[in-house]
N, C-alpha and C positions, 0 to 999 in steps of 0.2 A: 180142284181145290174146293172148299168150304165155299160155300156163298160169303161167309162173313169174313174169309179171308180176300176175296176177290173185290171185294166191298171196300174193305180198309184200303188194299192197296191200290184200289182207283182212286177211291177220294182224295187218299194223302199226296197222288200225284195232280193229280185235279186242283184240289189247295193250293199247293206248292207254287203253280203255276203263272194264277192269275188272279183278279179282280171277277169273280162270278158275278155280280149284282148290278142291276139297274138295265134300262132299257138297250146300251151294250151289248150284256152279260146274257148271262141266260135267268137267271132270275129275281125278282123284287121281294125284297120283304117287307112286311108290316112299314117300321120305322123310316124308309123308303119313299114307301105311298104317300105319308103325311108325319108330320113334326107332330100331331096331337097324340100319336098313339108313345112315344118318348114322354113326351110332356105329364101322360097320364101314369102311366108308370112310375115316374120320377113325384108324382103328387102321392101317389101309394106310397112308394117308399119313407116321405116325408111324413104322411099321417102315422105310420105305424110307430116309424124313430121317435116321433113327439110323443106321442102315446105312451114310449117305454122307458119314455123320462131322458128323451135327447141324449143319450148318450155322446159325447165329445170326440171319443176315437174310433167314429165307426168309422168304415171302408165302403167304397161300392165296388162290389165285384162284378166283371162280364164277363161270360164263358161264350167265346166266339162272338165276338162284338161287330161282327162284317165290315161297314166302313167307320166305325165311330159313332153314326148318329143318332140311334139311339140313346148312347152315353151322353154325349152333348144336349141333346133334348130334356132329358131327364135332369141332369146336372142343374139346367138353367131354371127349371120347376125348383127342383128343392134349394137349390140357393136362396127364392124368395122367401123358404122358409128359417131360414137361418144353417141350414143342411148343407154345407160344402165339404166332403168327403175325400179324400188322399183315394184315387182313382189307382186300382189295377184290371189288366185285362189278359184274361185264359186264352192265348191266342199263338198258332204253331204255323200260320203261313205270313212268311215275309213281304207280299205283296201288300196284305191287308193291315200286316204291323204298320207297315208305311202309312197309310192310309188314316189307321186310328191314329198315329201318332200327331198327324197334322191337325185333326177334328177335336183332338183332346191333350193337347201340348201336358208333358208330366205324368202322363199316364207310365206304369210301370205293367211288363210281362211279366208273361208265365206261361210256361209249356203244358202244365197241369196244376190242376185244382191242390196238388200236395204242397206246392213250393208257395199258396198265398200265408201270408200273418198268421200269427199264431196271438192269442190276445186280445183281439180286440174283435167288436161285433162285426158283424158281414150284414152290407146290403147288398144281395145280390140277385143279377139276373139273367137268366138263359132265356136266349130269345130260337128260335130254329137252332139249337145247339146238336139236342137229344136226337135231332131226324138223323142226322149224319153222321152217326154213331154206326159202327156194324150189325147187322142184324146175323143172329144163328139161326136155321130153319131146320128143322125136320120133319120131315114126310111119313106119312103111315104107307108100307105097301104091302103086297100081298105077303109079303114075309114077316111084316113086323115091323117096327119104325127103323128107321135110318138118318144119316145127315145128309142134308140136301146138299147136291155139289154142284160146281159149274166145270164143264168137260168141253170136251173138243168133237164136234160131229165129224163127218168125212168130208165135209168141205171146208175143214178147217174154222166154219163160227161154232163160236161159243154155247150154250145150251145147258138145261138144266135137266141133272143127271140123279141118281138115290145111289149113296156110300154102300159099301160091303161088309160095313160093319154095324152088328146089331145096337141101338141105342134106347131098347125100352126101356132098361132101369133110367134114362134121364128123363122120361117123360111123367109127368104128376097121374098120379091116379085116375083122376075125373076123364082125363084123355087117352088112358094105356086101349081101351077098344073102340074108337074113333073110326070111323068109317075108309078105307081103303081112300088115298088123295087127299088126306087129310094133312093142310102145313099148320106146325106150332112154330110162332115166332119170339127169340126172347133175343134180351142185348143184355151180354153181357157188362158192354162199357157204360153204357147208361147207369146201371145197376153200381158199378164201381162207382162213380163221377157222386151218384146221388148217396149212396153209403158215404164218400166224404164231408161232401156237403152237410149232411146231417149231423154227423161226428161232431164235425164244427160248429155248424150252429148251438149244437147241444154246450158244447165245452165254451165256445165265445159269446155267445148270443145272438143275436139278427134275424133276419126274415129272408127269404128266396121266393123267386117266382120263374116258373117255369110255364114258359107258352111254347105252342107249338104245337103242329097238327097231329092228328091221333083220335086214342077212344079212351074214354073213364073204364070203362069194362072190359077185361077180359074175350079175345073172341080169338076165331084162326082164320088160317090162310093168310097167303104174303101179300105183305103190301110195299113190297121193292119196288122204287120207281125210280125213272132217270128224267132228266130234263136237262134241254138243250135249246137254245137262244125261245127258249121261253116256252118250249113243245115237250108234251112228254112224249118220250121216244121207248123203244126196247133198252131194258135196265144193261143186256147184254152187248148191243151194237157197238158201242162208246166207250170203254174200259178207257181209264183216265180222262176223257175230255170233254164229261157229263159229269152231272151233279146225280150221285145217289143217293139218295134218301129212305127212309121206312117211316110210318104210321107210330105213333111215340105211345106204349103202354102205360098210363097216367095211373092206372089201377096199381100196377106193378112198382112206379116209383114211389105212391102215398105209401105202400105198403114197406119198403125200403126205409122210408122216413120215419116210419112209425115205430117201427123195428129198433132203429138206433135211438131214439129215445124223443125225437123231435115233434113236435106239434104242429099234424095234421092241419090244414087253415082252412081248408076246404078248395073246392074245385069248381069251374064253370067254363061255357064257351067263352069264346073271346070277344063276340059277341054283347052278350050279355053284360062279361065283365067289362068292359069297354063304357056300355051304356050307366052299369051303375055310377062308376065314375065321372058321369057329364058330358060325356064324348057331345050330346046334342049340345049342350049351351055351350061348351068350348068352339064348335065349330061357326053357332053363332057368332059368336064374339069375333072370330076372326073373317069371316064374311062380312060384317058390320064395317071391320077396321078397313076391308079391302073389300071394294061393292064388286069390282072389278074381277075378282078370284074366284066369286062364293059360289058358279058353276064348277069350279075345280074341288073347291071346297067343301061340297057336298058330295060330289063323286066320290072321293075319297075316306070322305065318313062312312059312306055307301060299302062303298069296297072292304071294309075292315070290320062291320060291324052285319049286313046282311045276311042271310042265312045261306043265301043262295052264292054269295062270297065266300067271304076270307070267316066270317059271324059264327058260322057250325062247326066249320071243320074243325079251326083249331081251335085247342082248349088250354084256362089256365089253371095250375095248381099253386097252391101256397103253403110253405111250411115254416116253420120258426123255432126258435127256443122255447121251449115250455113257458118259459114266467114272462115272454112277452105277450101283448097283446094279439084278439085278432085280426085281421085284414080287410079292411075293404071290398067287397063288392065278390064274395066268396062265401060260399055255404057246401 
């Protein structure tokens, strides 16, 4: 089968399953680690709505909101700005519905980004959404490109195999004579999810922000991974009871966004955006409040905002309605 069919149908059973997050699970996310990285978010979202003249009936939307807390964190920031938003959340596993539903009493689903409001502005935000989306790969071989598959060896594991059927016309120009072993990776759902998004923001109004690991640029080779109580392991070993994930093309989605009519906001590590934001005097602050924490408290800055952490790898983008304003701590 397709890698990216092998992909969907592990995840979706993977999902389905269980509570993946936290020290548990098999793995932590941002909002996770610390309350500041919600709080900072939900302060962005707050700057930009003021900026674009408060609108009254915005929404905040979450695409795969994990346990809630980052919506809770966030929510509690722009409340102090006068920001209290009628909460829905993009979310298709019933472990985690449970979950947000307790962290965020009112909150309203959605299976997909088609079925939110129609009318009114979107604040919205993808936090690790995009990784666990399918990825499609194709292989250069000595015949000419193909789809990469996943097969059956003679002992029965899994393994990655090149299709029988020729696939240069899908391959873009710049890559048609790429070196023999050469993998292109695209997602097709990614691509779908942010052409909505955009649709919307253009016809409603609002802003998005999409975090998550990956590269601003364009490159090959796959970057499928699996992780298991917190280890990356072979993306093959685990079919369902591993998280798989890919490298999120940020280049590919601005580019998606711009396309349907929406406003580019700019891009930056998490890092980065993190620190424009205040991440240091927020942590302050709450070190100060609790003398007792402010080793936990700084670990965790640490951890979200270093280079050599969570600071490089993943990156944000932001995009909006044309006649909104721009965003915060983005270029």
């Amino acid at each position: 089968m397709p890698v990216a069919r092998f992909m969907g149908e592990s995840n979706a059973h993977y999902y389905a399953a269980r509570d993946p997050l936290g020290s548990a699970g098999d793995f932590t996310t941002a909002p996770e680690i610390s309350q500041m990285f919600g709080e900072l978010v939900g302060l962005w979202l707050a700057d930009i709505w003021t900026r674009a003249g408060s609108p009254p009936d915005a929404i905040y939307v979450e695409l795969g909101p994990g346990r809630g807390t980052l919506a809770a964190d966030a929510l509690r920031s722009m409340a102090r700005f006068g920001l209290q938003p009628e909460v829905h959340f993009v979310e298709g596993s019933p472990p985690l519905r449970a979950l947000q539903a307790a962290s965020v009493p009112g909150a309203r689903f959605h299976n997909d980004p088609t079925s939110l409001p129609n009318g009114r502005p979107l604040l919205l935000v993808a936090n690790e959404f995009f990784d666990a989306l399918p990825v499609r790969q194709l292989v250069r071989t000595e015949q000419g490109w193909r789809e990469r598959m996943v097969g059956l060896g003679e002992d029965d594991a899994f393994l990655f195999v090149s299709g029988d059927q020729p696939m240069d016309s899908a391959v873009p120009a710049d890559w048609s004579d790429a070196p023999t072993g050469t993998i292109l990776e695209t997602c097709p759902g990614a691509a779908a999810v942010m052409q909505e998004i955009a649709r919307r923001l253009v016809a409603q109004g609002g802003a998005a922000l999409a975090i998550d690991y990956g590269h601003l640029a364009a490159r090959t080779g796959s970057t499928l991974q699996a992780i298991a109580r917190h280890e990356k392991i072979d993306p093959l070993a685990m079919p369902g009871a591993a998280d798989l994930t890919a490298h999120v093309d940020f280049a590919a989605l601005a580019e998606i966004a711009q396309r349907e009519g929406s406003r580019v906001l700019g891009s930056a590590t998490q890092g980065a955006f993190l620190s424009a934001l205040g991440i240091d005097a927020r942590a302050a602050a709450l070190a100060q409040a609790a003398p007792q924490r402010a080793e936990e408290i700084e670990a965790a800055r640490h951890r979200l905002v270093a280079d050599e952490q969570m600071g490089d790898l993943f990156k944000v983008l932001g995009i909006a309605q044309p006649d909104w304003p721009m965003g915060a701590g983005l270029a």
